[in-house]
VMD Tcl script that draws the C-alpha trace (Angstrom):
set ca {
  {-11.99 -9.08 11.40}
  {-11.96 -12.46 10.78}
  {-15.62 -12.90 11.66}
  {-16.23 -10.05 8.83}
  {-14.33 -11.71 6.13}
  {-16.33 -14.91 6.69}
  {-19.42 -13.08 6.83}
  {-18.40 -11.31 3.58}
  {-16.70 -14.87 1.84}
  {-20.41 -16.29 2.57}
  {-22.87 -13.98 1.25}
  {-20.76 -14.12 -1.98}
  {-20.30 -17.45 -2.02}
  {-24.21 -17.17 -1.82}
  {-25.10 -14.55 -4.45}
  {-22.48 -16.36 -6.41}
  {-25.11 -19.34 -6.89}
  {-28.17 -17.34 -6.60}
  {-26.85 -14.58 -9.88}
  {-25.09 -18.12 -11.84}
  {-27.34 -19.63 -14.77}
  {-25.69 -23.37 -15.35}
  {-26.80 -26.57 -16.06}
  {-26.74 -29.25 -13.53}
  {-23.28 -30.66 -12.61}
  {-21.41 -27.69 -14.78}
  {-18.89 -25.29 -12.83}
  {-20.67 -21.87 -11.99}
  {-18.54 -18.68 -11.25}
  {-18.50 -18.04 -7.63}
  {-17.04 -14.94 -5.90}
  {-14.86 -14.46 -2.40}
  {-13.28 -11.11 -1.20}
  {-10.67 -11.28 1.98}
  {-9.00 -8.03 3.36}
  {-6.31 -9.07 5.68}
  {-3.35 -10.00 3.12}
  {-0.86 -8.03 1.85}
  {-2.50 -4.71 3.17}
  {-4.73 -5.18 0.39}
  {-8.03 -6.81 -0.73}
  {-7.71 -10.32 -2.23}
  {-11.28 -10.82 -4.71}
  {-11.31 -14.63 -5.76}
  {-14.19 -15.55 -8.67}
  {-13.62 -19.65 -8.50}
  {-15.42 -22.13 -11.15}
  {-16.63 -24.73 -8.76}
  {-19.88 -26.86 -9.03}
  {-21.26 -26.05 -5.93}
  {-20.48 -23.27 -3.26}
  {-18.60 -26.08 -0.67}
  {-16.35 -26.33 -3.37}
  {-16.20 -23.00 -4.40}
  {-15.46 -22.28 -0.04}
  {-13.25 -24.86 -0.32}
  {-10.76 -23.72 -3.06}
  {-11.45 -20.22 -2.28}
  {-10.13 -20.96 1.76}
  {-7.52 -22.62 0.79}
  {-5.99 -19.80 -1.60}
  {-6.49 -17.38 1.54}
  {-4.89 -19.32 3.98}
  {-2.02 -19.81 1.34}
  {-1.78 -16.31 0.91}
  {-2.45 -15.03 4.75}
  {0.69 -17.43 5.30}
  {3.10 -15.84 2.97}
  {2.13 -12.66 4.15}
  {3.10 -13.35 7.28}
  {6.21 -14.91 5.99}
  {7.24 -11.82 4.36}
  {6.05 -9.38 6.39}
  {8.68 -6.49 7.98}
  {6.61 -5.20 10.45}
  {5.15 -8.02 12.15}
  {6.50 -11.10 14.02}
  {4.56 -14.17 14.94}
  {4.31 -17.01 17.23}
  {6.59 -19.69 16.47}
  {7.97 -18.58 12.99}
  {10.84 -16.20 12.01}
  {9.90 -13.85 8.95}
  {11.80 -10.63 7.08}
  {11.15 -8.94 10.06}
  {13.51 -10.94 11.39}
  {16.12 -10.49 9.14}
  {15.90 -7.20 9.42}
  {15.96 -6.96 13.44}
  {19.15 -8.92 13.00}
  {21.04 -6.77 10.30}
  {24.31 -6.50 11.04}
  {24.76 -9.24 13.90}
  {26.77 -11.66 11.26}
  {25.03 -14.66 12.04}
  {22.98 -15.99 9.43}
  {19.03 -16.21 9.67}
  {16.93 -19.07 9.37}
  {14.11 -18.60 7.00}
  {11.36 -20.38 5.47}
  {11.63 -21.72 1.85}
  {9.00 -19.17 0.28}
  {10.78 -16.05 2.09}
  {14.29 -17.46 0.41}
  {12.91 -17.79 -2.90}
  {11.77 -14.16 -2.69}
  {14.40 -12.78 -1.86}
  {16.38 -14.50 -4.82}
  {13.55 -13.19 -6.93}
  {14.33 -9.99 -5.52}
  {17.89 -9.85 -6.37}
  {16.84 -11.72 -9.76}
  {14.79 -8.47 -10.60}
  {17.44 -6.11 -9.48}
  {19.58 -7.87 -12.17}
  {16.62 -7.53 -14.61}
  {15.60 -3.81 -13.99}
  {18.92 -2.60 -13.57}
  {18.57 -1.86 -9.86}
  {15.17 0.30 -10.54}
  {13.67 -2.59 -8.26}
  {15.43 -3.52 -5.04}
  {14.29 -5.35 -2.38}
  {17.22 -4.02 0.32}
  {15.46 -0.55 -0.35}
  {13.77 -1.44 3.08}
  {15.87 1.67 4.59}
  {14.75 4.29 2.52}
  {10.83 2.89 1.78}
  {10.72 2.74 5.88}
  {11.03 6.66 6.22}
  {8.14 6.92 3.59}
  {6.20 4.25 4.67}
  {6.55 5.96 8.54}
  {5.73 9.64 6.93}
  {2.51 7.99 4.86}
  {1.48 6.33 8.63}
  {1.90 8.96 10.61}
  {0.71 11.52 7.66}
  {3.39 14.14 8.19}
  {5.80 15.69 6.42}
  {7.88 13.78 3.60}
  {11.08 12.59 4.45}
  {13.96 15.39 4.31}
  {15.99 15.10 1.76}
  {18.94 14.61 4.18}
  {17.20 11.46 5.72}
  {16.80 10.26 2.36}
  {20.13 10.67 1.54}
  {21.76 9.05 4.69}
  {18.91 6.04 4.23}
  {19.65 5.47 0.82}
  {24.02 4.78 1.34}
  {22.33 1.49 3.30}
  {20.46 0.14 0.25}
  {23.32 -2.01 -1.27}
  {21.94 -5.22 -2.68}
  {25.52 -6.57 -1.91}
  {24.72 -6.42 1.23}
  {21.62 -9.34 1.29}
  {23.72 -12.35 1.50}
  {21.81 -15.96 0.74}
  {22.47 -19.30 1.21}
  {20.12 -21.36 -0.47}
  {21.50 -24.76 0.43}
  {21.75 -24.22 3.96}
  {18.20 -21.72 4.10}
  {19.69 -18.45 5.65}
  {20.03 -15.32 4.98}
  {21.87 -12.31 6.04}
  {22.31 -8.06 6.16}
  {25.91 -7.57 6.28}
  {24.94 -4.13 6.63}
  {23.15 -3.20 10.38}
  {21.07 -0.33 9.00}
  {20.20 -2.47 5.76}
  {16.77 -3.90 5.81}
  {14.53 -5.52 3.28}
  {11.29 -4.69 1.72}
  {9.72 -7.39 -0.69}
  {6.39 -5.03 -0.91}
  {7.56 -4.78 -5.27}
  {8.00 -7.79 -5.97}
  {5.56 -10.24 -3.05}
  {2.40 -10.22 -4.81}
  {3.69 -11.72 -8.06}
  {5.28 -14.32 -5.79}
  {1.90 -14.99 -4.28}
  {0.29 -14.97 -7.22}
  {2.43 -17.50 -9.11}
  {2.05 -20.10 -5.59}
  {-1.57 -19.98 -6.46}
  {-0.88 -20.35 -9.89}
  {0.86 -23.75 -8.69}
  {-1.79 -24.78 -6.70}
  {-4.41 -24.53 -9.09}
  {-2.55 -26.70 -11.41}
  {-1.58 -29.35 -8.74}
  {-5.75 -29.45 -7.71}
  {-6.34 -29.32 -11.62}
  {-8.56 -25.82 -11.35}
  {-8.93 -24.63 -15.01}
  {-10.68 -21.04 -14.33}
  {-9.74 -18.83 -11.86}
  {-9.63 -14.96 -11.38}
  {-6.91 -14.18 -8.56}
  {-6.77 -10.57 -8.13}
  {-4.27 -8.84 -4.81}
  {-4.37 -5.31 -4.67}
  {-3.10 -4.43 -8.50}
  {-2.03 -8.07 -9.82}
  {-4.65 -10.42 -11.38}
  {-4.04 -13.56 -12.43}
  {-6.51 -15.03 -14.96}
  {-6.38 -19.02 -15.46}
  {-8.31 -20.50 -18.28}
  {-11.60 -18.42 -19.03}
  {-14.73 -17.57 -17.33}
  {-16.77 -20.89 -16.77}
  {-18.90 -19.37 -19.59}
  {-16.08 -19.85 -22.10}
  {-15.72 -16.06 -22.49}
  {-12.09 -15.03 -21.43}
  {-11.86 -13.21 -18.26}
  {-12.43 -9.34 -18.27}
  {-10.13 -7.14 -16.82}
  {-10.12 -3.79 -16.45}
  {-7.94 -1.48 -16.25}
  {-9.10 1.99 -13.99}
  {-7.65 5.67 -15.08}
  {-6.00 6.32 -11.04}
  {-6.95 10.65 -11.52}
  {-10.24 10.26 -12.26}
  {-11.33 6.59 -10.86}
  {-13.24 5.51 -14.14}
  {-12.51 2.64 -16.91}
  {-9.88 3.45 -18.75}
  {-9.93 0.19 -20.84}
  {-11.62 -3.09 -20.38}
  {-9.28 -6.30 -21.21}
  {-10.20 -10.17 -22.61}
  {-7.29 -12.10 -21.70}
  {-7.08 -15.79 -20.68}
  {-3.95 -17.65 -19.03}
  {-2.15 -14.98 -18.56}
  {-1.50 -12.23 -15.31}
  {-2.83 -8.40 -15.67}
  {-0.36 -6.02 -13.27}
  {-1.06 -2.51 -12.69}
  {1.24 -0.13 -10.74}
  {0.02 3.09 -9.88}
  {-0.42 6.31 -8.15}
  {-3.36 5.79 -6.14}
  {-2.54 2.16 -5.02}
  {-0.86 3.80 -1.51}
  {-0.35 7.13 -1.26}
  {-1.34 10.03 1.41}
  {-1.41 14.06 0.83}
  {0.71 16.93 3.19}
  {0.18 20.14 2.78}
  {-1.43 19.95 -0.79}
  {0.99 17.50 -2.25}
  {0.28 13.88 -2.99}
  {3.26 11.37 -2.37}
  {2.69 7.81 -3.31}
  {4.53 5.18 -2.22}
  {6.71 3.66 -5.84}
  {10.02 5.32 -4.81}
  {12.37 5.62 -7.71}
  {15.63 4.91 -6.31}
  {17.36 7.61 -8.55}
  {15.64 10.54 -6.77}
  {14.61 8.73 -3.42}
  {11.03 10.63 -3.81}
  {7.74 9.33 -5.78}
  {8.08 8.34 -9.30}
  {6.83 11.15 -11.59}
  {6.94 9.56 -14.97}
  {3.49 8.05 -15.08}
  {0.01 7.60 -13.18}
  {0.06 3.49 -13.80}
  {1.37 1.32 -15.75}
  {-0.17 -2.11 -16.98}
  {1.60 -4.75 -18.20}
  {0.10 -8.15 -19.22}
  {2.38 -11.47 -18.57}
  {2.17 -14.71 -19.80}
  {1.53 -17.28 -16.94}
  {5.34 -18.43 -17.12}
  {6.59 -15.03 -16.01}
  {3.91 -14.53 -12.96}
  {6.74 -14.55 -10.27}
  {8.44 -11.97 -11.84}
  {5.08 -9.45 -13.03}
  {5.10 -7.17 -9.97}
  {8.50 -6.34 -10.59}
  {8.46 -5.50 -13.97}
  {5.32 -3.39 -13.87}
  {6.98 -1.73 -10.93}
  {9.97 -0.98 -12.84}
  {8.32 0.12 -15.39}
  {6.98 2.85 -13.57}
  {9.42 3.89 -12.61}
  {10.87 4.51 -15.70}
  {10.50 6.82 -19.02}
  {8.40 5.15 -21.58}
  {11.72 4.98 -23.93}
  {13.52 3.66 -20.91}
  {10.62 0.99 -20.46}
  {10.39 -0.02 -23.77}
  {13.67 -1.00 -24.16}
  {13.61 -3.30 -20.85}
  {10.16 -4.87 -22.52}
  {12.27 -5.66 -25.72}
  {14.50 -7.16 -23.91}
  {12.81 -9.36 -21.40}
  {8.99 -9.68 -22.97}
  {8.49 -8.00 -26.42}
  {5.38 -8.88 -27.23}
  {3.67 -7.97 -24.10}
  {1.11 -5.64 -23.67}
  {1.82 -2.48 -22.06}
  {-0.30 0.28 -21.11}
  {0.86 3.60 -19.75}
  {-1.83 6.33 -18.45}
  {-0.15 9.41 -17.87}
  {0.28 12.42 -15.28}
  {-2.39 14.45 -16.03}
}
mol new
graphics top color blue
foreach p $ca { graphics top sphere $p radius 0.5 }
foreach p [lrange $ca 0 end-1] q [lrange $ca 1 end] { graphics top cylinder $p $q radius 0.2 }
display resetview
């Protein structure tokens, strides 16, 4: 794999220079695509004035991003660091856990957006998103709605204890675990919104699996294009020119699998414990100060009515964007 996604980061990196028309010395858009973060595909397009700086910045975001996967990962453990998974393995025990800085400043994010979305996002959903996440796997049948039921008295955000001074956390609960997967990629994507302002980068297209971040404008000095794909059909729904601010999409055909006929995504709404059935995605665009926070409302957002949503946009963001394609 690895060999692949250098393979793939080159030739881009090549065609990159080949396709970009620039003067001498002036930054030329240069393109990078990685598929081993966040069970997702990470596409970079980096203004750089020449492709070893355009590798450079774009290897540097991956291995940024490859690490907070693995800090914030639930499934996975690795060699000489302790991650969610860990907190999770160790629900229950009543010792507090160890974890690094970015995994404790998710999970206050997390209960920051519970606050925020009036517990429509939670990140100690872990128990109920496991028997989902184990049915889309495995592609059988859906959960039953007594599993679901008997999951879902073990999702009390009470029951994620943090201590920020000392770094720990704790599940007070042991069949409580955590699930960040709403709320990570905004997280990533404002880190590498800090890092591109500590290197002084002033165009960049980030873009993980539904949330692009667009810094400055294209190198051309048009703003960045984003667009936005209709998830029944697959093509353009709408085409957005936005600059310095992030793009998130949540939708139906992000993660799903079909059983018997039926398609079952994988936004739960906590209400019903099954796949959301208000909309088929829902945009939402951010202004760079709110990054950290993006996934979660666009994930909220879905999983609410359009009245419901609008009211939590008023609230929190009214004059951004939002654009809702429905069930058709």
């Amino acid at each position: 794999m690895k060999k692949l996604i250098s393979m793939i980061l080159t030739l881009c990196l090549s065609l990159g220079a080949v396709s970009a028309l620039s003067g001498c010395g002036k930054p030329t858009a240069y393109t990078a695509t990685y598929f081993d973060a966040f069970d997702t595909v990470l596409n970079l397009t980096v203004a750089a004035k020449s492709p070893e700086e355009a590798q450079s910045i774009s290897g540097e975001i991956h291995a940024l991003v490859l690490e907070l996967h693995r800090t914030l990962d639930i499934y996975h453990t690795y060699d000489g660091m302790t991650n969610l998974k860990t907190l999770n393995d160790r629900a229950g025990d009543g010792t507090p856990v160890p974890l690094p800085e970015d995994a404790m400043k998710v999970l206050s994010l997390g209960q920051e957006t519970y606050d925020l979305t009036g517990g429509k996002v939670n990140v100690a959903m872990g128990a109920v998103l496991r028997l989902w996440h184990d049915a889309r796997t495995r592609q059988t049948a859906p959960p039953s709605e007594q599993a679901l039921s008997d999951a879902s008295a073990h999702c009390s955000i009470e029951a994620l204890v943090l201590d920020q001074t000392a770094g720990t956390a704790m599940l007070t609960d042991p069949k409580a675990s955590v699930d960040v997967g709403a709320i990570a990629k905004g997280y990533a994507a404002a880190k590498v919104q800090a890092y591109a302002e500590e290197r002084g980068i002033q165009s960049l297209l980030f873009d993980l699996g539904g949330h692009v971040l667009a810094i400055g404008n294209h190198p051309d000095g048009n703003p960045w294009r984003v667009g936005i794909r209709n998830p029944d059909g697959g093509e353009l729904y709408t085409a957005l020119e936005v600059s310095d601010a992030s793009v998130v999409t949540s939708g139906s055909d992000q993660r799903f699998y079909e059983y018997e006929g039926n398609v079952y995504h994988h936004l739960i709404d906590p209400l019903t414990r099954m796949p959301a059935a208000y909309h088929s995605s829902v945009t939402v665009v951010i202004p760079l100060s709110h990054t950290a926070i993006a996934d979660g409302l666009s994930t909220a957002l879905f999983l609410m009515s359009e009245a419901d949503g609008d009211r939590l946009l008023a609230s929190y963001l009214p004059d951004a964007p939002c654009y809702r394609i429905p069930i058709s």
